[in-house]
C-alpha positions as CSV (number, residue, x, y, z in Angstrom):
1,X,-7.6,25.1,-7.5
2,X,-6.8,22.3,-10.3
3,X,-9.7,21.4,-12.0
4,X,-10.8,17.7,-11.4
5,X,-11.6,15.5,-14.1
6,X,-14.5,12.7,-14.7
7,X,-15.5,9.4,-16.8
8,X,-14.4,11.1,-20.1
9,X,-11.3,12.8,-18.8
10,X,-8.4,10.5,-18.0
11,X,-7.2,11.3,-14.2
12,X,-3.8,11.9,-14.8
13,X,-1.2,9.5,-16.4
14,X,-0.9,6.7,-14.1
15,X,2.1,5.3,-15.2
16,X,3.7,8.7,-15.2
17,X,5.8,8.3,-12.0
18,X,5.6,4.5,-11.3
19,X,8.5,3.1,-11.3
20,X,10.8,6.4,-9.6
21,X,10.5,8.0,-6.5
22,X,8.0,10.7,-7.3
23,X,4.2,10.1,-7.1
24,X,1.1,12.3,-7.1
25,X,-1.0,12.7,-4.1
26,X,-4.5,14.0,-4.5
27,X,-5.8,16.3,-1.7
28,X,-8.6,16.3,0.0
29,X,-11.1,17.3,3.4
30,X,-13.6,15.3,5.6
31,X,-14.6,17.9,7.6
32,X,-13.9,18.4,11.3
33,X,-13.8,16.4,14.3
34,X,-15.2,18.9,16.6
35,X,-16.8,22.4,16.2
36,X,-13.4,24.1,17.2
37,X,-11.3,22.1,15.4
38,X,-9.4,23.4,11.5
39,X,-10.3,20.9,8.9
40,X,-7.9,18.7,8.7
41,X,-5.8,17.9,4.8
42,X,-5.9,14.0,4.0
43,X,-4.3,12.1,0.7
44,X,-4.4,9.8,-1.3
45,X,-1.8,8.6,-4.3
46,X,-3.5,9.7,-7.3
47,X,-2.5,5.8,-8.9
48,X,-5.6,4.6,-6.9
49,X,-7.7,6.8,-8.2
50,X,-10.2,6.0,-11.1
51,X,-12.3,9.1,-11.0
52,X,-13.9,12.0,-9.1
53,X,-17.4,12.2,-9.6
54,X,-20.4,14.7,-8.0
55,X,-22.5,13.1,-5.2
56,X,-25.2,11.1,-6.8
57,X,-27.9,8.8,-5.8
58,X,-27.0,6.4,-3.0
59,X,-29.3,3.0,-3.0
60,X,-29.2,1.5,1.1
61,X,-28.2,-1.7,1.2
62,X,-29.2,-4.5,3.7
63,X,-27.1,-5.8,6.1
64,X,-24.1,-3.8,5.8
65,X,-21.4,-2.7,7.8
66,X,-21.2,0.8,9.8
67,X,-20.2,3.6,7.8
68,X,-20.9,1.6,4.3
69,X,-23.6,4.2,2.9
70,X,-24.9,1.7,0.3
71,X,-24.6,1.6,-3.5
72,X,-24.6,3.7,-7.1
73,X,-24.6,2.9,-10.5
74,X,-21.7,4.3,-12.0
75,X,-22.7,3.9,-15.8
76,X,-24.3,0.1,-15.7
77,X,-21.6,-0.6,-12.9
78,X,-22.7,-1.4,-9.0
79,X,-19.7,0.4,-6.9
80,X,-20.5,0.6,-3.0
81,X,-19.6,3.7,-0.8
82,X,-17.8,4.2,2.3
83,X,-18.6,7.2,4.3
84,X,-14.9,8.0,4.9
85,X,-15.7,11.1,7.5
86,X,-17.7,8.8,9.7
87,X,-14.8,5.9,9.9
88,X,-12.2,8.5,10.6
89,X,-14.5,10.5,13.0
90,X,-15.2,13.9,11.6
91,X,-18.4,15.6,10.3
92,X,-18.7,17.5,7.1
93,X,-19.7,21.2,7.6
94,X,-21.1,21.0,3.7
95,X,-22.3,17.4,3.4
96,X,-20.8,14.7,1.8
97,X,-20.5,16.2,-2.1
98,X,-17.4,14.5,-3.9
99,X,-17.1,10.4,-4.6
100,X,-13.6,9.5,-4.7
101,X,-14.2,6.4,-6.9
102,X,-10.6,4.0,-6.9
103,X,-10.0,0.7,-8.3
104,X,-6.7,-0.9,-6.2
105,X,-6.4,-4.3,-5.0
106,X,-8.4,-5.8,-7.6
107,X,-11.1,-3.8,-6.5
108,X,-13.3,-1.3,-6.9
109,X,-15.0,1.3,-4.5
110,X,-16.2,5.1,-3.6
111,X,-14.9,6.9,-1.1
112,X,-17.7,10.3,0.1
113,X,-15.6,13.1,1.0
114,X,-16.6,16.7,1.9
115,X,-14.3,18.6,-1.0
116,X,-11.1,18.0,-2.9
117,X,-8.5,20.6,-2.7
118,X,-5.2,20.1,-5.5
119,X,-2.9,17.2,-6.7
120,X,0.5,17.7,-6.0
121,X,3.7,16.1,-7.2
122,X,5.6,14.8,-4.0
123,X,8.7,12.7,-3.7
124,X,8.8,9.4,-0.7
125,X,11.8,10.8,0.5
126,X,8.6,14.1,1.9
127,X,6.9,11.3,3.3
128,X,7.8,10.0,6.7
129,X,5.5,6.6,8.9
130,X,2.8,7.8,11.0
131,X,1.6,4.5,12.6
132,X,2.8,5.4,16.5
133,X,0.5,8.0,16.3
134,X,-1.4,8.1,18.7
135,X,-5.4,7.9,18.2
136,X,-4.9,7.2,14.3
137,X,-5.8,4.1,15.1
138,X,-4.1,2.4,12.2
139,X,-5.3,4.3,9.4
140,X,-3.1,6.9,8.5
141,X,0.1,4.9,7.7
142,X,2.1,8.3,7.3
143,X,2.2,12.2,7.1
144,X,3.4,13.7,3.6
145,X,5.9,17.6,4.2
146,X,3.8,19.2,1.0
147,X,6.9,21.7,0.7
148,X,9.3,18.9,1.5
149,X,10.9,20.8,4.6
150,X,12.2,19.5,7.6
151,X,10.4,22.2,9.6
152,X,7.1,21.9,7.0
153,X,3.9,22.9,9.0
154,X,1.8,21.6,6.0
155,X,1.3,18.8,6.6
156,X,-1.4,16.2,4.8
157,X,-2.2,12.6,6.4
158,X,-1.9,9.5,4.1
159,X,-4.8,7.1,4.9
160,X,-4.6,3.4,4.5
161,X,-7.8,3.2,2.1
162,X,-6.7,-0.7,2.2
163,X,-7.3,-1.3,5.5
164,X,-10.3,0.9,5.8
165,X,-12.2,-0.8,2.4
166,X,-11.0,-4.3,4.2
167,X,-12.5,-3.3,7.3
168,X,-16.2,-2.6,5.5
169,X,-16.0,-6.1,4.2
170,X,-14.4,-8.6,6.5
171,X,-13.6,-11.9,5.1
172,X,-14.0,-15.3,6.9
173,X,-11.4,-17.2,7.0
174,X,-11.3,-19.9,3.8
175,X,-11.2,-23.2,4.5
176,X,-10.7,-24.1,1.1
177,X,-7.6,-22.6,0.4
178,X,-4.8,-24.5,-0.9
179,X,-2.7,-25.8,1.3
180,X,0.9,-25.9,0.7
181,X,3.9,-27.4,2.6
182,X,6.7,-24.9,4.7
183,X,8.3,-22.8,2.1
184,X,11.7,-24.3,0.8
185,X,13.8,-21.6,3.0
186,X,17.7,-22.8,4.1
187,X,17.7,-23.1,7.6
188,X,19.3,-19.4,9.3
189,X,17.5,-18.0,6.8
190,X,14.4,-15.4,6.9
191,X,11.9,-13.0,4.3
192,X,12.2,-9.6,5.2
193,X,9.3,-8.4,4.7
194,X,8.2,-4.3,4.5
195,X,4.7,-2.8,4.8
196,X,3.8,0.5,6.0
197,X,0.1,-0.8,6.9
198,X,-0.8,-2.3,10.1
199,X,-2.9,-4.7,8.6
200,X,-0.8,-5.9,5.8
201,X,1.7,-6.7,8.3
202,X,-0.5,-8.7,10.5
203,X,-1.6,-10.4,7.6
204,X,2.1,-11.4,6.4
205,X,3.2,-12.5,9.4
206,X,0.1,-14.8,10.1
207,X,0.8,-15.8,6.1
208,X,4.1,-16.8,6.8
209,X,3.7,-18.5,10.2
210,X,1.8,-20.9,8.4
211,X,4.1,-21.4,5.9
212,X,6.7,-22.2,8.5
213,X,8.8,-19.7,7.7
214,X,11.2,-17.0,9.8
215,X,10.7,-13.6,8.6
216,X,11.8,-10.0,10.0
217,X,9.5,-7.1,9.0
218,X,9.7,-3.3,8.3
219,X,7.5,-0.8,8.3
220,X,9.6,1.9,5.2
221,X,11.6,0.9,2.3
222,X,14.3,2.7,3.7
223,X,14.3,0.8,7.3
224,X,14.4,-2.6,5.2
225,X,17.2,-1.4,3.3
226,X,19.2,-0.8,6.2
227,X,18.3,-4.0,7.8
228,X,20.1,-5.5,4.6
229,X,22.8,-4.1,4.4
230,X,23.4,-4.9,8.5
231,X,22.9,-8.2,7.2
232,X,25.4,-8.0,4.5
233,X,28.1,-6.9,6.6
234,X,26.9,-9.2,9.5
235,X,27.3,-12.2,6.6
236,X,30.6,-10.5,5.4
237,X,32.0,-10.6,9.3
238,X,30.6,-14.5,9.1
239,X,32.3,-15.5,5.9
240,X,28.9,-16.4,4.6
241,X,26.8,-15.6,2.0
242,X,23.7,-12.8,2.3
243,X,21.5,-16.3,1.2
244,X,22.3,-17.7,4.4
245,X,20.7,-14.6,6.4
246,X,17.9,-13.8,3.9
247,X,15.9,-15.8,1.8
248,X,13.6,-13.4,-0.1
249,X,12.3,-9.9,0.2
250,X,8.5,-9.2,0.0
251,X,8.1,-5.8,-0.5
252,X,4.8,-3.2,-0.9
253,X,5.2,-0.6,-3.1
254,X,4.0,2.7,-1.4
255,X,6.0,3.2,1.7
256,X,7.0,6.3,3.5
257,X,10.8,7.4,3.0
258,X,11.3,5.0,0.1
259,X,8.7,3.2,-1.9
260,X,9.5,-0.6,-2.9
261,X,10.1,-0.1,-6.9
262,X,13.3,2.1,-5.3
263,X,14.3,-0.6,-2.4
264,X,14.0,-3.1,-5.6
265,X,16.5,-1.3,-7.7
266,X,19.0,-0.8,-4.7
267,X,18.9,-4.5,-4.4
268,X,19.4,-5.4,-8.0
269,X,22.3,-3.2,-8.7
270,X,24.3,-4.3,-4.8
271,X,26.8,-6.5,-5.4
272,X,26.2,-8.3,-2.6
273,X,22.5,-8.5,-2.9
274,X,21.8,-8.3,-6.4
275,X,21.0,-12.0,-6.1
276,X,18.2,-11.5,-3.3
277,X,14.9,-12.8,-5.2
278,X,12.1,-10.0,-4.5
279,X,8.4,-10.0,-4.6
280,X,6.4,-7.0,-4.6
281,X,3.5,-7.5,-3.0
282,X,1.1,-4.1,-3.7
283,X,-2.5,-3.0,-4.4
284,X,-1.6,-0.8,-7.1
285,X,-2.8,-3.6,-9.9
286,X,-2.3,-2.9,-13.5
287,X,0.2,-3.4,-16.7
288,X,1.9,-0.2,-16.2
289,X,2.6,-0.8,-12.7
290,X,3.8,-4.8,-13.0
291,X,6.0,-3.7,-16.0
292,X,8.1,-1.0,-13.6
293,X,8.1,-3.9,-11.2
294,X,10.1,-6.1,-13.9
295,X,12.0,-3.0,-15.3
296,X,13.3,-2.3,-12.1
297,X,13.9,-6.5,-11.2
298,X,11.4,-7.6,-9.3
299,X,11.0,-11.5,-9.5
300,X,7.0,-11.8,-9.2
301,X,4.8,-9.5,-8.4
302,X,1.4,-10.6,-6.1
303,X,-1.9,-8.1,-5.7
304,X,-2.2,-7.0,-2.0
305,X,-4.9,-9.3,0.3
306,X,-4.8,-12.5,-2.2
307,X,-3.3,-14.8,0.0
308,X,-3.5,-17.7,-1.7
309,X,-1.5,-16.3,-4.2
310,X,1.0,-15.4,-2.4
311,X,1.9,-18.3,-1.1
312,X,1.7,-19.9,-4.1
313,X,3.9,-17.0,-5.4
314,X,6.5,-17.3,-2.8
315,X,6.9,-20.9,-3.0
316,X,7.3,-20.7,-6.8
317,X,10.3,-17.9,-6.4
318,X,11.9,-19.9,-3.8
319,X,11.9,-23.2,-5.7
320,X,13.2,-21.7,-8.7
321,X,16.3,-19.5,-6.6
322,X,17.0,-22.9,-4.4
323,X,19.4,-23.9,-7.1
324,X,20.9,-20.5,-7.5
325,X,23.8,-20.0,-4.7
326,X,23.3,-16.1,-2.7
């Protein structure tokens, strides 16, 4: 078993793999959903992590939401905890004894988990959308082949930790937010926009129905990269230009089948879509990551659930591309 580290051990390299097509998944069990049942592998990319720390103190809090267990002080700082077992619906045969502590979306919070098993090295291309799953409900976005087989019988469950830390703290709906005309988009034209997550995707679209704009969607890197290049030769069969079909491509970053910093480069080095702009549009915050964004040619990059931002992001891209014929 790989030995975990803490506060004064780095987790390892985050910037390691950003930026190609392999990624590190840490390992880990909640326990079972019924007496008779195995206990089930779950994962999470390693990138979110910030550490792995021994079950400590937990100070109730008032007020909260189901499942949110309350508070600890994590050297001077306040980080609340999400019983992850009881939102997914299993029960810990050992008690909760590991926080999975991870800072993504500008945010930090602990996840209590039963036990932590390995971290493995994995490539997109093992991991393949979950979401029509059924009873998942929404939050495990895919299932990773650990021995990258076709016929793999190991097989781990990714969760979408976004959409279960956004669930503990619902926001209201801001009524001072910024409000910006439609998006400068030529007329036939649309974003394509790909998320493996549920929520994000609910969230775009309802983003970019206020923003008056058309906009297809994708749920892998690799679907949205074939929707482009149907476009292309659908623009080619036209005698048009791939501008005319698509405006801009909002892309997240971890995605089953291909991840976005690899749907970025495929557009960047296409003739015919080179031009594209592309925002990346990710929770995975942080220098390392944003400079692989750029390396690879990503025109902006936006922090995952700042809305305002992104619309401020996307109307900034699109002003500056209007002048630039695609």
């Amino acid at each position: 078993m790989t030995e975990f580290r803490s506060h004064d051990q780095d987790v390892p390299d985050r910037a390691g793999s950003a930026g190609t097509s392999q990624f590190e998944m840490l390992l880990f069990r909640l326990g079972c959903a019924d007496a008779d049942s195995p206990p089930a592998l779950y994962g999470i990319n390693v990138f979110k992590i910030r550490e792995i720390a021994p079950m400590m103190p937990i100070t109730e809090m008032i007020g909260t939401m189901p499942h949110m267990m309350g508070v600890v002080n994590l050297r001077g700082q306040v980080i609340p905890v999400i019983d992850l077992p009881a939102v997914v619906g299993c029960k810990p045969k050992t008690g909760l004894n590991i926080l999975l502590v991870t800072e993504f979306a500008r945010h930090t919070q602990a996840f209590a988990v039963e036990a932590v098993e390995d971290i493995v090295h994995l490539d997109w291309s093992q991991v393949l959308a979950a979401e029509a799953n059924a009873g998942n409900n929404g939050m495990v976005t895919s299932i990773a082949r650990l021995d990258g087989e076709q016929t793999s019988s190991r097989l781990v469950q990714v969760l979408d930790v976004e959409a279960i830390t956004r669930s503990m703290s619902p926001r209201s709906a801001d009524s001072s937010r910024t409000k910006l005309t439609a998006l400068p988009i030529k007329p036939g034209a649309a974003i394509l926009a790909a998320d493996d997550s549920a929520v994000a995707r609910t969230l775009i679209e309802e983003e970019l129905t206020s923003l008056g704009a058309s906009f297809v969607v994708a749920r892998t890197g690799r679907e949205a990269w074939e929707q482009l290049l149907a476009l292309t030769r659908q623009a080619e069969a036209e005698n048009c230009a791939i501008g005319d079909k698509v405006a801009l491509v909002l892309t997240d970053l971890e995605m089953p089948e291909m991840d976005g910093f690899t749907l970025t480069r495929n557009i960047k080095t296409h003739a015919k879509l080179q031009s594209l702009p592309v925002v990346i549009y990710s929770s995975l915050t942080g220098t390392a990551t944003e400079t692989h964004a750029k390396s690879v040619g990503a025109d902006a990059y936006v922090s995952k659930f700042h809305m305002d931002e992104l619309a401020h992001t996307l109307n900034q891209v699109l002003q500056e591309r209007s002048s630039v014929p695609v």
